[in-house]
C-alpha positions, 0 to 999 in steps of 0.5 A: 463503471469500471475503476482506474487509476493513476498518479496522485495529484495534489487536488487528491490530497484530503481523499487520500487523508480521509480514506485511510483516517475512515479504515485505520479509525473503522477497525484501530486507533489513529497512531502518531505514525499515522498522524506524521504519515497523513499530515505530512504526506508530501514529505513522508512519502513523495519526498522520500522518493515514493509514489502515490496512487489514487483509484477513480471511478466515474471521476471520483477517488474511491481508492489509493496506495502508497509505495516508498523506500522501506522504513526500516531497509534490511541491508541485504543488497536488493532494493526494498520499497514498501507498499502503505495506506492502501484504502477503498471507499467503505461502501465500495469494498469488493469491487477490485478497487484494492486490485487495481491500486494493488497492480498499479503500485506493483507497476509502480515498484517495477518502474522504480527498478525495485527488487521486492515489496515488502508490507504489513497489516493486522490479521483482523483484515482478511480481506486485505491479506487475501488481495496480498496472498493473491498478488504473489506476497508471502508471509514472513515468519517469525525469524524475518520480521522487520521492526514496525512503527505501529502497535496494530501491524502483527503480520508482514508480507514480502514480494520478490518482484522477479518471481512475479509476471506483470501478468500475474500481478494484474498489470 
C-alpha cells in the first residue's frame, strides 16, 4: 500500500500530537518547546504562516511535518522556513513514509515562495540525518549555527531550494 500525503486537517490533530510525543519520548525527553509546539499547535504553526503534512497509508496517519517561518530568521535577505516535528509511525520506519513528508514540505517550501530550509536534530537519529543528506540539506558548521530553543538539537541542516530540482527532491 503506498503511502500519500496532504495538508493537515483538523480531525489530524491528536495523530500529529501523538506521533511526534511517541519519537521525542522513544529517543529525549519532552521539553517545554514541545510542549508549547504540541498544545498549541494551530497558533505555534498554522498562525505563524506555516503548513502542516500529514502521510497516510490506507487511510490512516502513519506520518507528518511540519514547515513554518524559522525561530530565529537570520537576516540575510533570503526567506528562511524551517522544517519541524517530522515523525512516522515507530512500526512503519523504513517505508519512505519520511520521504514523502520530506518532498511534500519541500513542495510545500517552494509553494510558500521560500529561498532555503533550514532544520535541526540530534546526531542520535542517523536515520532522519540520512533522509536529510539525501534530499540535498548540507551541514552547518560551527561558525553558522542558529540559536536553538531545544537542549537535544546538536546538529543543524540548511537547504538552498535553488540548488535543489523538484525532481531531485522527490516531488
Amino acid at each position: 500500500m503506498p503511502v500519500s500525503t496532504r495538508i493537515y486537517q483538523a480531525a489530524d490533530r491528536q495523530a500529529f500530537i501523538d506521533l511526534n510525543r511517541d519519537w521525542i519520548e522513544e529517543y529525549f525527553v519532552l521539553e517545554d518547546s514541545d510542549r508549547k509546539q504540541l498544545e498549541e499547535l494551530e497558533a505555534s504553526i498554522l498562525g505563524k504562516g506555516g503548513q502542516i503534512v500529514i502521510a497516510e497509508k490506507g487511510g490512516v496517519v502513519v506520518g507528518t511535518g511540519a514547515i513554518l517561518p524559522p525561530h530565529d530568521d537570520p537576516g540575510d535577505g533570503r526567506k528562511w522556513l524551517e522544517i519541524v516535528k517530522m515523525a512516522a509511525r515507530k512500526d512503519l520506519r523504513g517505508q519512505g513514509i519520511g520521504q514523502a513528508v520530506m518532498a511534500a514540505l519541500i513542495e510545500q517550501a517552494r509553494d510558500m515562495d521560500a529561498d532555503a530550509i533550514w532544520l535541526e536534530t540530534n546526531a542520535d537519529l542517523t536515520a532522519a540525518i540520512r533522509l536529510y543528506e539525501r534530499n540535498g540539506f548540507r551541514h552547518l558548521g560551527p561558525d553558522e549555527l542558529w540559536p536553538t530553543p531545544y537542549a537535544r538539537c546538536n546538529v543543524q541542516m540548511v537547504l538552498t531550494l535553488s540548488s535543489v530540482t523538484p525532481a531531485q527532491a522527490g516531488v
